[in-house]
C-alpha positions in Angstrom: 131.2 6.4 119.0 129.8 6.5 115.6 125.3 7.3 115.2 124.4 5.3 112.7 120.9 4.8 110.6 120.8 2.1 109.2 117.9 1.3 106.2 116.4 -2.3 105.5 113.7 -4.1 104.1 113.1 -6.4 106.6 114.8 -7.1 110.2 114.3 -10.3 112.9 112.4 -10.2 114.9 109.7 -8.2 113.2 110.4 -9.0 109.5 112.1 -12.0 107.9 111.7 -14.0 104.3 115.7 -14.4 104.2 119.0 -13.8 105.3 118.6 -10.1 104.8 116.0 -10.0 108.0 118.6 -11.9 110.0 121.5 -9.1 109.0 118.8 -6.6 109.3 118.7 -7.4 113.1 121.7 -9.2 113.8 124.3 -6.5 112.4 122.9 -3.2 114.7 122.9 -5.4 117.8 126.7 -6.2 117.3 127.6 -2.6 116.6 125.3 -1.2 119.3 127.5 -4.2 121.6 131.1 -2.3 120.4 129.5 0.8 121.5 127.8 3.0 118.7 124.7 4.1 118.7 122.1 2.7 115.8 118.8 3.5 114.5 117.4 0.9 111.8 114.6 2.2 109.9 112.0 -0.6 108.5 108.6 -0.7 107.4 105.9 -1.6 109.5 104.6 -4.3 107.8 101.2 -6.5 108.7 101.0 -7.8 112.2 103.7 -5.4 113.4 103.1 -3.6 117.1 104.3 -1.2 119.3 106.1 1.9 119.2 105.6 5.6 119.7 104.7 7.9 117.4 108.3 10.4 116.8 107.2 11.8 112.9 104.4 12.3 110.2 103.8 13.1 106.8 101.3 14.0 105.2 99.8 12.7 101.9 101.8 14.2 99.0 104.6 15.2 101.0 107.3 14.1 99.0 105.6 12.6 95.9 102.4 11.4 96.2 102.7 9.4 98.8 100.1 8.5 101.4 99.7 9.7 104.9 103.0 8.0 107.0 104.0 8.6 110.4 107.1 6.8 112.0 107.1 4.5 115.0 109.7 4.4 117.7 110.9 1.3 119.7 113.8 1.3 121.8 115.4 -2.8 122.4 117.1 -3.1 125.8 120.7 -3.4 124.1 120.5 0.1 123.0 119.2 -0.5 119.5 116.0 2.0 118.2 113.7 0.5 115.1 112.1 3.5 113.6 109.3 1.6 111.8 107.7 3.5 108.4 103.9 3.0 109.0 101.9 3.4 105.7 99.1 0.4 105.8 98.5 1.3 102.0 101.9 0.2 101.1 102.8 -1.9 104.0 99.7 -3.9 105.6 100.0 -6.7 102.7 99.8 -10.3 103.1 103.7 -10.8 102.0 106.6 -8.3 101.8 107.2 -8.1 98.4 105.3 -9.8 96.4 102.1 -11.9 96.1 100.8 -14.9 94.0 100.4 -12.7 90.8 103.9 -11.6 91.5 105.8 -8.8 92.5 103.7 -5.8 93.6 103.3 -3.3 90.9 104.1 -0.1 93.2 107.5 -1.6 95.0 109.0 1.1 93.8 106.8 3.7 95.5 106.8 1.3 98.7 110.3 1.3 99.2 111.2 4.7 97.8 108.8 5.6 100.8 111.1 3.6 103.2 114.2 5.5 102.2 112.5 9.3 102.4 110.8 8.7 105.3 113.9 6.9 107.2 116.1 10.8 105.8 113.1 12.9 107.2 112.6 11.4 109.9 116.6 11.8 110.9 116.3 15.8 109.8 113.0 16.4 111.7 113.8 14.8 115.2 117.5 16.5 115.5 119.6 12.9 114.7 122.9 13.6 113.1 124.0 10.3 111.6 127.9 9.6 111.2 126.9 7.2 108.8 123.9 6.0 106.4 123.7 2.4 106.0 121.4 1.6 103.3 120.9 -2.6 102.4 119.9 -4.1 98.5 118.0 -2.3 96.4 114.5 -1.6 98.9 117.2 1.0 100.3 118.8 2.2 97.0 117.4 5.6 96.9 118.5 6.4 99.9 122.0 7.8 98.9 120.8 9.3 96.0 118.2 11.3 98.0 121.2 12.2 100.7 122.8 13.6 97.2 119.5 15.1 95.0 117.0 16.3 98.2 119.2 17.2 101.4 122.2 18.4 99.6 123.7 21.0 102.9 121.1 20.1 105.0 122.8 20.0 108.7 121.6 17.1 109.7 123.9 14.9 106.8 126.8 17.7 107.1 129.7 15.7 105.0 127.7 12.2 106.4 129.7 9.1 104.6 127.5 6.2 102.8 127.1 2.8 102.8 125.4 0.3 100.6 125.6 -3.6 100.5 124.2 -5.9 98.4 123.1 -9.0 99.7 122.0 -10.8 96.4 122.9 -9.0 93.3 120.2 -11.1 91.4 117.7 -8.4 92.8 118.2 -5.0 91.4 114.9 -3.1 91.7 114.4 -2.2 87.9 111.7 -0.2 87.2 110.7 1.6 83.9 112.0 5.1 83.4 108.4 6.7 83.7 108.3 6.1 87.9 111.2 9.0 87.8 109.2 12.0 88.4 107.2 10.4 90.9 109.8 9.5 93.1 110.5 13.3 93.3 114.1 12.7 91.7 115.3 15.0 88.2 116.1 13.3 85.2 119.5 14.6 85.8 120.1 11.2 87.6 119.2 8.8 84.5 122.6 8.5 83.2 125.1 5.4 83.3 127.0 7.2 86.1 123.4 7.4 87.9 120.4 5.0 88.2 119.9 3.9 84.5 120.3 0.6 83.5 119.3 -0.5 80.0 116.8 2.5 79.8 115.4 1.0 83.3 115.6 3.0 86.8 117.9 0.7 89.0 117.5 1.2 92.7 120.5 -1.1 92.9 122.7 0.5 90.5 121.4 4.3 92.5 122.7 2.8 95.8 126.0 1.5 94.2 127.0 4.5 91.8 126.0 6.9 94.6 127.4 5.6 98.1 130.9 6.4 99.2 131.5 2.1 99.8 129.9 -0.4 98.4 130.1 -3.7 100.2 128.4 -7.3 99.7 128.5 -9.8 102.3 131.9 -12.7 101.5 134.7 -11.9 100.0 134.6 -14.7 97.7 131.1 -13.0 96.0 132.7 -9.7 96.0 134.9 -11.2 93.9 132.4 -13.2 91.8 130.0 -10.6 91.3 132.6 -8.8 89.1 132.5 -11.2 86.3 130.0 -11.9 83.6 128.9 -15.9 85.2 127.5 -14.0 88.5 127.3 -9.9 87.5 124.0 -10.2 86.3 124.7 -7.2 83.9 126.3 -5.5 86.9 129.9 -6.5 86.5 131.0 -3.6 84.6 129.7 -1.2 87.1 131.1 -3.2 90.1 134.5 -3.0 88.7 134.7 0.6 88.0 133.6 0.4 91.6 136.1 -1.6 92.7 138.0 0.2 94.9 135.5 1.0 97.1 133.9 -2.7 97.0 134.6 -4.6 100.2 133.6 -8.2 101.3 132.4 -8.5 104.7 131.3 -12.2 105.6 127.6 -12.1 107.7 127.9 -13.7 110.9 125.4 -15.7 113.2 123.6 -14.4 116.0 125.4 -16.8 118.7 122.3 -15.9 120.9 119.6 -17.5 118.8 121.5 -20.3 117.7 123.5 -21.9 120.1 123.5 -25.7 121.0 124.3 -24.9 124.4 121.4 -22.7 125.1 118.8 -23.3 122.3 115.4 -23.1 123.5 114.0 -24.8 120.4 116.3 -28.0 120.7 114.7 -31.0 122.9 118.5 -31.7 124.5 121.1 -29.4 124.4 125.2 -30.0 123.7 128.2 -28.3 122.9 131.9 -29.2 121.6 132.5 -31.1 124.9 129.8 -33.2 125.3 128.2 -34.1 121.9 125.4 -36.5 123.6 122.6 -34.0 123.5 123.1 -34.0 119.6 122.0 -38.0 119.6 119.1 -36.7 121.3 118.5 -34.2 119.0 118.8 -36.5 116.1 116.4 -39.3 117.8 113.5 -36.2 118.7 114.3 -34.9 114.4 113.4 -38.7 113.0 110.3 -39.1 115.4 109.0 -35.6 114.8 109.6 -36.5 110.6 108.2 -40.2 111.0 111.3 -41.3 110.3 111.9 -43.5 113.5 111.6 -46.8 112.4 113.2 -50.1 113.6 117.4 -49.5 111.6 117.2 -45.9 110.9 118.7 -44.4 113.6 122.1 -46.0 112.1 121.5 -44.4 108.7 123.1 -40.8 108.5 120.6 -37.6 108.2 121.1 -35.3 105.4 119.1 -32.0 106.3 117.9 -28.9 104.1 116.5 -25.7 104.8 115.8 -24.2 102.0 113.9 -22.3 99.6 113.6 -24.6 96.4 115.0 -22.8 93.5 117.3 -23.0 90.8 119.7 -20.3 92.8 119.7 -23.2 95.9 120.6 -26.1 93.5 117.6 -27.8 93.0 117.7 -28.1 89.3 120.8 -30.3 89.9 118.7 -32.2 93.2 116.1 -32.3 90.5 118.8 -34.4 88.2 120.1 -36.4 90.5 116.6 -37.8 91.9 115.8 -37.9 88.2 118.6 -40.4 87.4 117.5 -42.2 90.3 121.0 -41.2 92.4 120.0 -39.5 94.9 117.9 -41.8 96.3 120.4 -44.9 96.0 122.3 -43.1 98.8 121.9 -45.1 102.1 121.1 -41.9 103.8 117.7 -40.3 105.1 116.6 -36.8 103.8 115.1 -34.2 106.4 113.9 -31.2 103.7 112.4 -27.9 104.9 111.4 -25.0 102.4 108.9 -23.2 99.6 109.4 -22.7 96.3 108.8 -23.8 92.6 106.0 -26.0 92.6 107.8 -28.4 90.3 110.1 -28.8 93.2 107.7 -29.1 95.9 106.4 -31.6 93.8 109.7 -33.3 93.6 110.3 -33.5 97.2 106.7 -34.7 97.6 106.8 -37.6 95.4 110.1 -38.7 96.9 108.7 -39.0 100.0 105.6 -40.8 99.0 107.8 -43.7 97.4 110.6 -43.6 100.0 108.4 -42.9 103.5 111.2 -44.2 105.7 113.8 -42.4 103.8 112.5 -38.8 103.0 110.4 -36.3 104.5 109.5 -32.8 104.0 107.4 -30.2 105.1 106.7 -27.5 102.4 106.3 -24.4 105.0 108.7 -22.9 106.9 109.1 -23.0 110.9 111.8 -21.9 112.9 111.7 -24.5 115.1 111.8 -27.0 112.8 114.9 -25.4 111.6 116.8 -25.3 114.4 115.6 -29.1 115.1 117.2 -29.9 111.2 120.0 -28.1 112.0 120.7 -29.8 115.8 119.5 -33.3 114.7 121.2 -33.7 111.3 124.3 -35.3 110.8 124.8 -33.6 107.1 123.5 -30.1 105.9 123.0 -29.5 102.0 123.8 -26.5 100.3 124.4 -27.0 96.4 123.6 -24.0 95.5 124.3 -22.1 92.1 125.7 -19.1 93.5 125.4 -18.0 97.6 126.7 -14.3 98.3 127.0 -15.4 101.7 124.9 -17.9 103.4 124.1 -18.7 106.9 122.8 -22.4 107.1 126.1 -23.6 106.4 127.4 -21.6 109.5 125.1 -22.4 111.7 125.8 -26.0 110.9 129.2 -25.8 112.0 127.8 -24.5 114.8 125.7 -27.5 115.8 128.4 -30.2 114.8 126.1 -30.6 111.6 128.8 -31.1 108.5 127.9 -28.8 105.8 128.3 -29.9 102.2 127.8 -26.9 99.7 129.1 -26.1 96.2 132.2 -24.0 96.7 130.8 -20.6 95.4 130.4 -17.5 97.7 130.2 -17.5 101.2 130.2 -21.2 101.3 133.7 -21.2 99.9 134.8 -18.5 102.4 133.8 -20.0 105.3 133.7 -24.3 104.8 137.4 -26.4 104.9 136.8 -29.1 102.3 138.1 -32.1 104.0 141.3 -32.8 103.0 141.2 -37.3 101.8 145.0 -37.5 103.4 144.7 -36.0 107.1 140.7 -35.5 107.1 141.7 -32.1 107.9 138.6 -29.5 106.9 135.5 -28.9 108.3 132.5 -29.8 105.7 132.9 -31.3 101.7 133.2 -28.6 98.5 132.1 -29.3 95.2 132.8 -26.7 92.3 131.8 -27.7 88.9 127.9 -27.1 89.0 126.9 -30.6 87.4 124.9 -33.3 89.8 127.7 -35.5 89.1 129.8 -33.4 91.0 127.3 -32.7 93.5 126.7 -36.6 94.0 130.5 -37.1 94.3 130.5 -34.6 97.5 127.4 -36.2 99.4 129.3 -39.5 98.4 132.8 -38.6 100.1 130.5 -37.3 103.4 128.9 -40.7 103.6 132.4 -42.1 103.2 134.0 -40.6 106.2 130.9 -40.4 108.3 131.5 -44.7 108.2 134.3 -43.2 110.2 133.3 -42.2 113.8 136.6 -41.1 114.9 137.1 -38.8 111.8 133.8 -37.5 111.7 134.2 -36.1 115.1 137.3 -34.2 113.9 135.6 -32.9 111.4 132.6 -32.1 113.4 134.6 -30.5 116.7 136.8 -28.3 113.5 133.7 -27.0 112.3 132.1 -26.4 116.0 135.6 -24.4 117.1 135.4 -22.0 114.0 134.4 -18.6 115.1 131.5 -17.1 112.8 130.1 -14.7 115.7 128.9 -10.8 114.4 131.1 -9.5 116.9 134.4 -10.1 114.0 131.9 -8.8 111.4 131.0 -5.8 113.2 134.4 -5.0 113.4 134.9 -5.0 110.1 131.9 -2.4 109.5 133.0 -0.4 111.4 136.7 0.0 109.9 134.5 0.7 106.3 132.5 3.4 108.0 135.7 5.2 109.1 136.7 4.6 105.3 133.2 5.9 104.0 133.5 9.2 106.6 137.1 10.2 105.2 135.8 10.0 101.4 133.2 12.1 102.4 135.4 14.6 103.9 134.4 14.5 107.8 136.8 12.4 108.9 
């Protein structure tokens, strides 16, 4: 049985604004289910409660940091949140950043996360088998294992992990924030945290951790070249040995057609009835419920609306008018760049009994797109993993996505001859090829018989954590030995 603390940004249920929170508490459930023991350190943001006091710090303790004290929770499947309450970096409207942008101090936030998560571990008696640290909010954290607890008992020979969940994030901050993050200048080299004269929480957790992993195989891959390093493909592949792909995988409890709470009719592989139900409550709920459209196939979006989801080639399409000639309905769910918003807004304004969307975000509204949607649209750009398109396949709800991380590990493109596959790929990133995609699903969803194939192939495909877990756990034994325990 491995004890491992594990450091994040943001976990569900307490913290979410992307796929990150659903790893952050998705991931310690699975491996607390194979057995281990797991402590996941997180900030207590605004509107957080609960939990015991188990540590304090006092202002200055480390560097400069105001008073902190950490929370304890225990969850009934074993998992403990330790959550780092500081309401001068943590009781802010959003997690990261605001409408002027990101918050100046991130740096000091989050370099607070990782300390106090390590102190924490040395003043209460844990003795980790493992440090977990996720994207760059938890960077520091190996290189303060390295620099500030160097033969301290409580990390004896402990072995390191860092993923990256989105390599587009990298925590750059000018060199002058070194001394106050109580690290030397001995670590601003290439082989440590600089990156073009910048401090790089994301290059400190990847030069400094024993294994690096990201989260598909296919973006381990892609991350390594110049199209999707981001200036980081040159330090990935002198890392690449140790770099491992590890697809996420969906929390079965929360999103399962069988049992889910926030669906008006349930269904499964068996009996697909419910999802008609579902489909019938998702047009009324969106106004979309006119006299013809139940007929009309559903193409649903969750979303946020940026460049990195595809929107500049939605943005194209709608703009040569092609999108719209599709005899389909749109079902769109997100935030984003106003221009999109806008986009969205406007379509739906001149096609009210084709398009809808609610700029927001609701998970119950997302489970409804999801359940009620006959197609689910993922063009995006690059995707290191993605779990819409997963839990698609999950509801019977055919994905079609540009085949580019995740998305290509884990969606079949329908094959034209035996309509084999289990959702439609696109690769070149033009909204010609984009349009062709949402075209061939139209195509075959005129097919009832077929489309059921497809739909029962996607539903039968096993994207539980429990596999994932698994997987973690065969790297932690790998980060252990290259440490030297073992």
């Amino acid at each position: 049985m491995l004890d491992i603390l594990m450091v994040v940004s943001e976990a569900v249920p307490y913290s979410k604004t992307g796929g990150l929170g659903d790893v952050g508490g998705a991931l310690p459930a699975a491996l607390a289910h194979l057995g281990h023991r797991v402590t996941v350190a997180t900030p207590r943001y605004r509107g957080m409660d609960g939990g015991q006091a188990v540590a304090a710090f006092g202002r200055g303790a480390w560097f400069g940091a105001p008073d902190c004290r950490v929370l304890e929770s225990v969850h009934d499947d074993g998992v403990r949140f330790w959550f780092v309450d500081c309401p001068a970096y943590y009781d802010r409207e959003e997690l990261y950043a605001d409408a002027r942008g990101d918050y100046p101090d991130n740096y000091m936030r989050f370099a607070l996360l990782s300390r106090a998560a390590l102190e924490c571990a040395a003043t209460t008696g844990m003795r980790p088998s493992i440090v977990h640290a996720h994207d760059w909010q938890a960077g520091l954290v190996p290189v303060y294992l390295r620099e500030r607890f160097r033969g301290h008992p409580a990390f004896d020979a402990v072995g390191t992990v860092f993923t990256i969940h989105n390599l587009a994030y990298q925590g750059n901050f000018g060199r002058e924030v070194l001394p106050q993050l109580d690290l030397p200048w001995d670590v601003f080299t290439g082989e440590g945290l600089e990156f073009w004269d910048k401090a790089s929480f994301l290059k400190a957790g990847i030069n400094y951790s024993e294994i690096v992993t990201t989260v598909s195989r296919r973006y381990a891959q892609e991350i390594q070249t110049a199209e999707q390093g981001f200036g980081f493909e040159g330090i990935l592949r002198r890392r690449a040995a140790v770099l491992v792909g590890i697809r996420n995988g969906v929390d079965v409890r929360a999103w399962d057609p069988a049992n889910d709470p926030l669906l008006p009719a349930r269904f499964n592989a068996a009996d697909l009835a419910g999802k008609a139900e579902v489909k019938r409550a998702l047009l009324a709920r969106f106004g979309l419920d006119a006299p013809g459209q139940w007929a009309r196939p559903v193409i649903g979006m969750v979303s946020r609306m940026v460049d990195q989801k595809g929107l500049d080639l939605i943005f194209a399409a709608v703009t040569a008018g092609a999108l719209q000639a599709l005899d389909a309905s749109f079902v769109i769910l997100g935030t984003g760049a106003p221009k999109y918003e806008a986009m969205w807004r406007d379509l739906a304004a001149r096609h009210p009994n084709r398009v809808a969307v609610t700029v927001g975000f609701s998970e119950e509204l997302a489970h409804l797109i999801e359940g009620g949607s006959d197609i689910f649209f993922m063009p995006s750009r690059f995707e290191p993993c993605g779990l819409n398109q997963m839990y698609s396949l999950r509801y019977g709800t055919v994905p079609v996505v540009r085949a580019t991380g995740g998305l290509d590990d884990t969606v079949t493109d329908v094959d034209e001859s035996t309509g084999e596959g289990t959702g439609f790929k696109f690769r070149a990133y033009t909204a010609e090829a984009m349009m062709e995609a949402l075209r061939r699903a139209l195509s075959w969803y005129a097919r009832p018989a077929a489309w059921r194939r497809i739909q029962l192939a996607g539903m039968a495909q096993d994207n539980s954590w429990e596999a994932s877990a698994r997987e973690y756990v065969e790297v932690y034994a790998r980060a252990r030995e290259r440490a030297g325990r073992g």
